[in-house]
Structure formats: structure tokens, C-alpha cells
N, C-alpha and C positions, 0 to 999 in steps of 0.2 A: 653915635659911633664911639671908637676907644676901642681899648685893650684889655683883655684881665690876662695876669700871669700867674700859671700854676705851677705850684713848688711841691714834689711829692713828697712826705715824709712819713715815713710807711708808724703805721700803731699798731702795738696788739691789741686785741679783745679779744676777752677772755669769753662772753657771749655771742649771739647772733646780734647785728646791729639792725634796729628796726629804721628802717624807713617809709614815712606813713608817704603815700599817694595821692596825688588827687585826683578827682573822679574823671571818667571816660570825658572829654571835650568832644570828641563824634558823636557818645548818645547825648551829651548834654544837650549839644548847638540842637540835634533833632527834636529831644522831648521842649525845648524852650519854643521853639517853632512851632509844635502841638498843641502846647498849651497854650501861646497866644491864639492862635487859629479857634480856639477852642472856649477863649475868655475865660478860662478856669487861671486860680494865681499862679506866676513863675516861680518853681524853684528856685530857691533865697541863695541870693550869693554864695560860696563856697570857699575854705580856706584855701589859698594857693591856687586858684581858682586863674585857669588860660586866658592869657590876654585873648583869644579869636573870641570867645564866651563872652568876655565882658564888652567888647567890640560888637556883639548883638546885641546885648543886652542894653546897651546905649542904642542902637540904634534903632529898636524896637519903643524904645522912651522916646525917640522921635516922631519914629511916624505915626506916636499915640499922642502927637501935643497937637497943638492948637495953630502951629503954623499951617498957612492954606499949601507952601508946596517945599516941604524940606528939601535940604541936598544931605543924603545920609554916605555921608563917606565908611566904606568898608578897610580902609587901610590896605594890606597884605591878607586881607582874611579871605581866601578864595571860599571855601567852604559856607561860610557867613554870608557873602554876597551873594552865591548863589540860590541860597536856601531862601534868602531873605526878596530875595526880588520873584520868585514865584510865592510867596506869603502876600506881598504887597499887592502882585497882580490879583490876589483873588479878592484881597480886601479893598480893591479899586481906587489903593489908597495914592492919588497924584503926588508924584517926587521924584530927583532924581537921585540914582544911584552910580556912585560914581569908587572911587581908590586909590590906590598909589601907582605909581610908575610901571610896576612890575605886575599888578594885579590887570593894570587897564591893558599892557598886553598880551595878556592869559583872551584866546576864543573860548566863546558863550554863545554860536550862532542857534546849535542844536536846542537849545534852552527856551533863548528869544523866539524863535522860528515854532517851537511848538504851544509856547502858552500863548504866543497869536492865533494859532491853531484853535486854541478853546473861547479866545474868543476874549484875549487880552489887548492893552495897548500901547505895545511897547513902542521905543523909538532906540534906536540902537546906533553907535559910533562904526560900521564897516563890522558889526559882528561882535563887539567888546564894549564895556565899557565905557564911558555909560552912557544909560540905560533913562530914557523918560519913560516915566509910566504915569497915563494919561486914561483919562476916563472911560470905561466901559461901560457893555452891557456885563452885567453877571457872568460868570463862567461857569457852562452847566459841565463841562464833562465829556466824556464818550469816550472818543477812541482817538490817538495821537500815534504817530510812528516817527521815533529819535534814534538821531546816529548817538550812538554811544563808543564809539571808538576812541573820541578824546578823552573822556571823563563817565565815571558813572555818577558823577554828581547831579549830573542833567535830571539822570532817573529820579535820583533819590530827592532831588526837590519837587517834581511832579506828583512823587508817592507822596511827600509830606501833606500836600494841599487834597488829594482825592479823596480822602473822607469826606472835607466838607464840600465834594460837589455833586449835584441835585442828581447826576446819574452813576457817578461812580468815573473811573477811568480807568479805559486799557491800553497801557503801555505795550507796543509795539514795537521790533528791533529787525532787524535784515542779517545782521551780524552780532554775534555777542559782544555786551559792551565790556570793556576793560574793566578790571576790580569789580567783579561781578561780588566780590563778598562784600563790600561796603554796600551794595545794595540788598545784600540779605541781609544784613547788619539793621536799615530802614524797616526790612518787613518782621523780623523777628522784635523789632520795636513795637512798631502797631499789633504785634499780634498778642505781645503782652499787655497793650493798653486793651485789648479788647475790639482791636480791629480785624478784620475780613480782607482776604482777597486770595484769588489761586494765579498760581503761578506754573508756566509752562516754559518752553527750551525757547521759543521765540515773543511770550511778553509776561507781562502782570496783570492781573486786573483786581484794583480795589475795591470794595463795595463803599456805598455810602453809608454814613454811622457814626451815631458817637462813639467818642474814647472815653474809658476810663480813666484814673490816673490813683484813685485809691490806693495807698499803698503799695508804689511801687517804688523802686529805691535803684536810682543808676548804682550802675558798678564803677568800680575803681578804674584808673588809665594805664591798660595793656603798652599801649605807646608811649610812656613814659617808662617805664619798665624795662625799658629792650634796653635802654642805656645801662642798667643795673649788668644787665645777663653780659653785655659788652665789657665792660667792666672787670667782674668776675673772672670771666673766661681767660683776662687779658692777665692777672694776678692782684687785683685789688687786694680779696679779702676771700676770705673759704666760705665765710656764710653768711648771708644777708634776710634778716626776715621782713613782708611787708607785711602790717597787719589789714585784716578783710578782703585781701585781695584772693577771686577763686578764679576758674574758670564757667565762662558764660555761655559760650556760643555767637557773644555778639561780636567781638572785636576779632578783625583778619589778624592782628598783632598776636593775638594767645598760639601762634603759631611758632614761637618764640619758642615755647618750652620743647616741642622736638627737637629745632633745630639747633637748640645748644648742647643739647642732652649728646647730640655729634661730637661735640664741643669740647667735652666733659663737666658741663655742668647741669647738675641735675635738681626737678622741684619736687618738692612734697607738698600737701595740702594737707590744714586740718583744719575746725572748724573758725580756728582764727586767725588764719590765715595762710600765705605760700612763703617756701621757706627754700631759699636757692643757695646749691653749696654747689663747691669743685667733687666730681666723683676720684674716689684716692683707684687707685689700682688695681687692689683687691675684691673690686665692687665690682668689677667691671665683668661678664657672665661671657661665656663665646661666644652665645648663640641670639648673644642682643646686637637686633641689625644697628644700634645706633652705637656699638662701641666700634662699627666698620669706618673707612676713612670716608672722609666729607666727600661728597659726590664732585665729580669733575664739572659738570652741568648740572644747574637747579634753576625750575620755573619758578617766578618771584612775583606773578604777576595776581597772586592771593595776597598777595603782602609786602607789597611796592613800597609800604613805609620804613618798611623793617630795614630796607636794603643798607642804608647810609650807615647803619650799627654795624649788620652783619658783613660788610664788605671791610671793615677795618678790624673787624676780628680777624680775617681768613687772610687781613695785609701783615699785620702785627705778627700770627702763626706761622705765618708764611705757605698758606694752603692756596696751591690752584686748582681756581673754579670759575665756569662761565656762569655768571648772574645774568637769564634772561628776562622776557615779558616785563620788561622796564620801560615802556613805550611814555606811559604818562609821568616820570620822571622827567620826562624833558621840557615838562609845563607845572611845574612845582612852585615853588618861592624864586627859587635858583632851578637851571639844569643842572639836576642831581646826577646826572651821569659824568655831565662835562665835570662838575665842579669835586664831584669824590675823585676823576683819575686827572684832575691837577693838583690835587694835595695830597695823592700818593705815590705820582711820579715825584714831587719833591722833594719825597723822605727817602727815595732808594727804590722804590715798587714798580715791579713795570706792569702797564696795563695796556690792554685795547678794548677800544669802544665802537658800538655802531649805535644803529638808530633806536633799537630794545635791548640791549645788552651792555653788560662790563666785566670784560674779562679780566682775571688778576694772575699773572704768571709770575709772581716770587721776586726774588730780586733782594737785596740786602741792604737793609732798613740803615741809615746813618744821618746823623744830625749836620756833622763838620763841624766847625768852629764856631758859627754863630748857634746866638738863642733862635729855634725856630718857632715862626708867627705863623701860625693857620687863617686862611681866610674861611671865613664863613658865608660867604654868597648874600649875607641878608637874610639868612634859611636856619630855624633854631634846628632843624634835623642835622643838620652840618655841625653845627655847634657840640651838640652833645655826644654826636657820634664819634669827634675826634679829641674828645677827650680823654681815651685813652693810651695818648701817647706822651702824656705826661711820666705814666708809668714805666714806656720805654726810654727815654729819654730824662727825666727827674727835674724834669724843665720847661713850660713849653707857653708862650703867647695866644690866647684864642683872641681876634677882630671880630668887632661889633658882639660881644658876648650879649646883651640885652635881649636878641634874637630870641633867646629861649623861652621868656616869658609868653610868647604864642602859644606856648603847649603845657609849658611847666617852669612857672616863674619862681619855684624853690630850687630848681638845680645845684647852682651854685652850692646856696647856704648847705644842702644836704649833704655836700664834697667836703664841706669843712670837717663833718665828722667821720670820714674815711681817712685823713691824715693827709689832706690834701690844700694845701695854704691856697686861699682866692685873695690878689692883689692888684687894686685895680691902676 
């Protein structure tokens, strides 16, 4: 826990200032997954490299040692612990899997409930939590049907493991599940390693097969990124370049560059890389729908992570908008619905919230007297999202700053060269 305090101190530059990235932590946690599934070697550490990534990656060196029945603690890494307990189920490999406070009570019933279905053996805490996984027969495959309403992580760890099972598997749904793009994210993964399956409006079905892995290379992280475009938008700096960062198709997050392009701020791409400025006035055409004003209502539910940046841009502007299809916000690190409209009712902003939604209706942003401290839930999305009110304010406390290392543990240090003093 702690404190860091940011002092703004604005710099010119005279160039674009680069900011290098670190690579995608969604496709990495997937291809790390693959690849062991797969016994072909992990992708080598990486610089700046997400605590959730190295949190598998330790625990993956677990349940590869020689203890007869580990306890692999997942921390706060929902993603990880998911992915990683249908890995184990297929590997039959006995342990438990267990986490922290906030992660044991995140439900996992849809998950548990179906890799029994194939023929695993889980033992489960009321649906959370952990998690024994005890000896099986094999898991051949077939056909499972998951609620996916809470999470599509459920999916996207049963996609990870049905290559390697003896008949393939068809994912089956009643309803569409939530963040349906994080699960094309999984299949546009496999289909670059060289994997099979079609896909229809009510399932998936994988083939079985090897992957490849020859020569492929993750992409950069879109979701670190969106703190930049937040940033930006707010008055940091006119132009930021990242090197190698393009557009994929894989990441929900690259939906970033419309939506700021609303904003006024606009990307280029060239072959090395994207290159994000303020659009000046003169640039701006009549007949481009996105020099229109920001929509009143926007569905979010492509890009639920995005929300905690872009909702403190549109508090900061002071643009009202209903942010809906926020439903699995409410099961994050933090609820990211609760915990964004108490730290912008605190600055001046009024809000309403319901059970998928947060609505932001203006209101006049003031610090008062004191220095203001941001809580950050324990949620590094929290963290990095309201860090642009240093720049309204030229002052401001961020709680439990460390949070960030989950996704992007160079944050910080990369503020310092924005003109932005970190004091812890």
C-alpha cells in the first residue's frame, strides 16, 4: 500500500515523445497457455513485462516441479487463474488453485461446471475459489454448453485447451456471452497459430490439431495505450509516438482510436509505428461523422476495459454520456462502476449508476482546499485512469499506486518524461 504524489510540470518538446509499450498481456497470458499445452518453449520474459504474465508464468513453473500436489496461488489475476485451472484440468495435473481476497470472491461456477462436463475433477469452494483438481480420466472433448453471461473468460479458457482434445470441442451458449470480442481475440489467436474451428451465432467448435508457433510475434498492448489517448485528450502533450505499435484485429481496446478521434485526437500509422496528436481546427472536415459531438449513449460492452480511461476523459470535458453494457465491471479487481462514480462524485461530477451502466451528467470539477488522494480499489485500471487529474488540478495523490504493475509496471517511470514529478 502507499501513496505516490504527482506534481504536474508541463515541458515543451520540440518532437513527438516516444513511448515504447509492452506487448499485448491478453494475447501473451493465451499464447503462454498454448505453448505449454503444446510443450513447445515459452516466450522469454519481456521487458516491462505485466505482473498477471509473470504470475503465470511462476505458476506454470509450479505445476511443472516435482511437488506431488502444489498450492498455486493466482494473486488478483482473474484471467490467469482462469486460463490456468482448465490447462491443469487437461494436464490432470493434482493442486490446488487458490488467490487473494478479491479474486476468491469473483464466481467461476460456469467454468468448474463445464470442464466436469468433459470429464475433469474439480472440487470447488460454493462456485469460487479454490479450486482442487484431482485425478482424472483424460478429457476427450465433445460438446459442453456455458453460461457466459458473467465472463467470457469461461469460453476463452475451454478454446485455449480444445486443440489438444481427442475430438475437438463445441462451445455451446443459450445467450450471448458478455465481451464477445475477447473471445474472438482467443480465436483469431489460434487461427494464426494454425488452428481450425467455425464459428456460429450460438457456439464455437474447435478442431483438434497442432499449432504452430513459427514466427509469430504478439503485438504490442492496446490497453496500455488508452491511458496515453486519455492523457492526450485531457492536455498532456500534442503528440505522442509509440514505436511498432499498429492495428491488429485482436485487441477489443484498438477501439480507442475512433473513439478519441470524437475527442479530438487523432492516429496515424506508418511502418513504425502509431503516432497520436490533438486534431488543431482546421483539420477538422464537416462531413467527418467523428468531428460530431460524443454520443449521449454508447454501448461499451466491446470494450468494458476501455471504460475507466474513457469515462474520465468525458468527466474532465465535461461531456454527458450514458456508458452502457458494463455488466462485468461489476466483477473486475474492483467494481469499476461503483469505484469510477465515487471518485468523480468527489471531484465535483455527478453521476448515476445502475447494474450495466454509468451515466456522467457534468457538474464542476473543484479540488477545495485540500490535496486530493484518489482511491484506487486495488485495480491498476483505476490507477492509470485517473491520472489525468493531475493535469486539472497540478496536484494530486494516487492510493496503492503499485496496482499498475498488473498490466503495466513502467507507468509511472514513463510520466516522468511527460513533465510529470512521481513522489512516493
Amino acid at each position: 500500500m502507499g501513496y505516490k504524489r504527482l506534481v504536474y510540470k508541463p515541458l515543451r518538446h520540440k518532437a513527438p515523445v516516444k513511448i515504447q509499450l509492452p506487448l499485448s498481456k491478453s494475447v501473451v497470458n493465451r499464447l503462454l497457455i498454448l505453448q505449454w499445452l503444446s510443450n513447445e518453449t515459452l516466450l522469454p520474459e519481456q521487458p516491462n513485462e505485466a505482473l498477471d504474465t509473470t504470475i503465470l508464468r511462476n505458476l506454470i513453473a509450479q505445476a511443472d516441479s516435482d511437488l506431488p500436489e502444489p498450492i498455486l496461488n493466482a494473486g488478483l489475476a482473474g484471467t490467469t487463474s482462469r486460463f490456468i485451472l482448465a490447462a491443469l484440468a487437461l494436464k490432470r495435473r493434482k493442486c490446488l488453485v487458490t488467490g487473494d481476497a478479491r479474486l476468491i470472491e469473483r464466481p467461476i461456477t460456469p467454468l468448474i461446471a463445464s470442464l466436469n462436463h468433459i470429464g475433469a475433477n474439480l472440487r470447488d469452494t460454493a462456485g469460487r475459489l479454490p479450486v482442487r483438481i484431482s485425478g482424472s480420466t483424460s478429457l476427450m472433448g465433445g460438446e459442453v454448453l456455458v453460461d457466459g453471461s458473467l465472463s467470457s473468460q469461461f469460453i476463452t479458457a475451454l478454446l485455449l485447451i480444445a486443440p489438444f482434445l481427442e475430438e475437438g470441442l463445441l462451445v455451446r451458449w443459450e445467450t450471448r456471452p458478455v465481451s464477445y470480442s475477447y473471445i474472438q481475440t482467443t480465436l483469431l489467436l489460434l487461427g494464426s497459430l494454425g488452428g481450425r474451428y467455425e464459428e456460429s451465432n450460438d457456439s464455437i467448435y474447435v478442431y483438434p490439431g497442432k499449432l504452430s508457433f513459427e514466427g509469430y510475434r504478439a503485438p504490442l498492448d492496446w490497453s496500455s495505450v488508452t491511458g496515453w489517448y486519455n492523457l492526450v485528450a485531457c492536455g498532456l502533450a500534442d503528440t505522442l509516438f509509440f514505436p511498432g505499435l499498429s492495428m491488429t484485429g485482436f485487441q477489443p481496446d484498438e477501439a480507442v482510436v475512433d473513439l478519441y478521434k470524437r475527442l479530438g485526437v487523432v492516429t496515424s500509422f506508418t511502418d513504425e509505428g502509431a503516432l497520436i496528436r490533438v486534431i488543431e481546427e482546421n483539420e477538422v472536415e464537416p462531413d467527418d461523422c467523428f468531428s460530431t459531438s460524443f454520443p449521449e449513449s454508447l454501448d461499451c460492452s466491446s470494450f468494458p476495459d476501455l471504460v475507466p480511461t474513457l469515462a474520465v476523459t468525458l468527466a474532465i470535458k465535461g461531456i454527458h454520456c450514458r456508458l452502457f453494457g458494463l455488466s462485468t465491471l461489476r466483477v473486475k479487481e474492483s467494481d469499476r462502476i461503483a469505484s469510477l462514480s465515487n471518485e468523480l462524485i468527489r471531484v465535483g461530477v455527478m453521476t448515476n449508476e445502475g447494474s450495466d451502466y454509468l451515466a456522467l451528467q457534468g457538474g464542476t470539477i473543484k479540488s477545495g482546499s485540500k490535496l486530493i488522494s484518489f482511491d484506487t480499489y486495488n485495480d491498476h485500471r483505476m490507477a492509470i485512469a485517473l491520472t489525468p487529474f493531475v493535469l486539472y488540478f497540478g496536484e494530486i495523490e494516487i492510493e496503492n499506486p503499485e496496482v499498475v504493475n498488473k498490466s503495466y509496471p513502467g507507468w509511472w517511470s514513463d510520466l516522468k518524461e511527460m513533465g510529470i514529478d512521481i513522489e512516493s
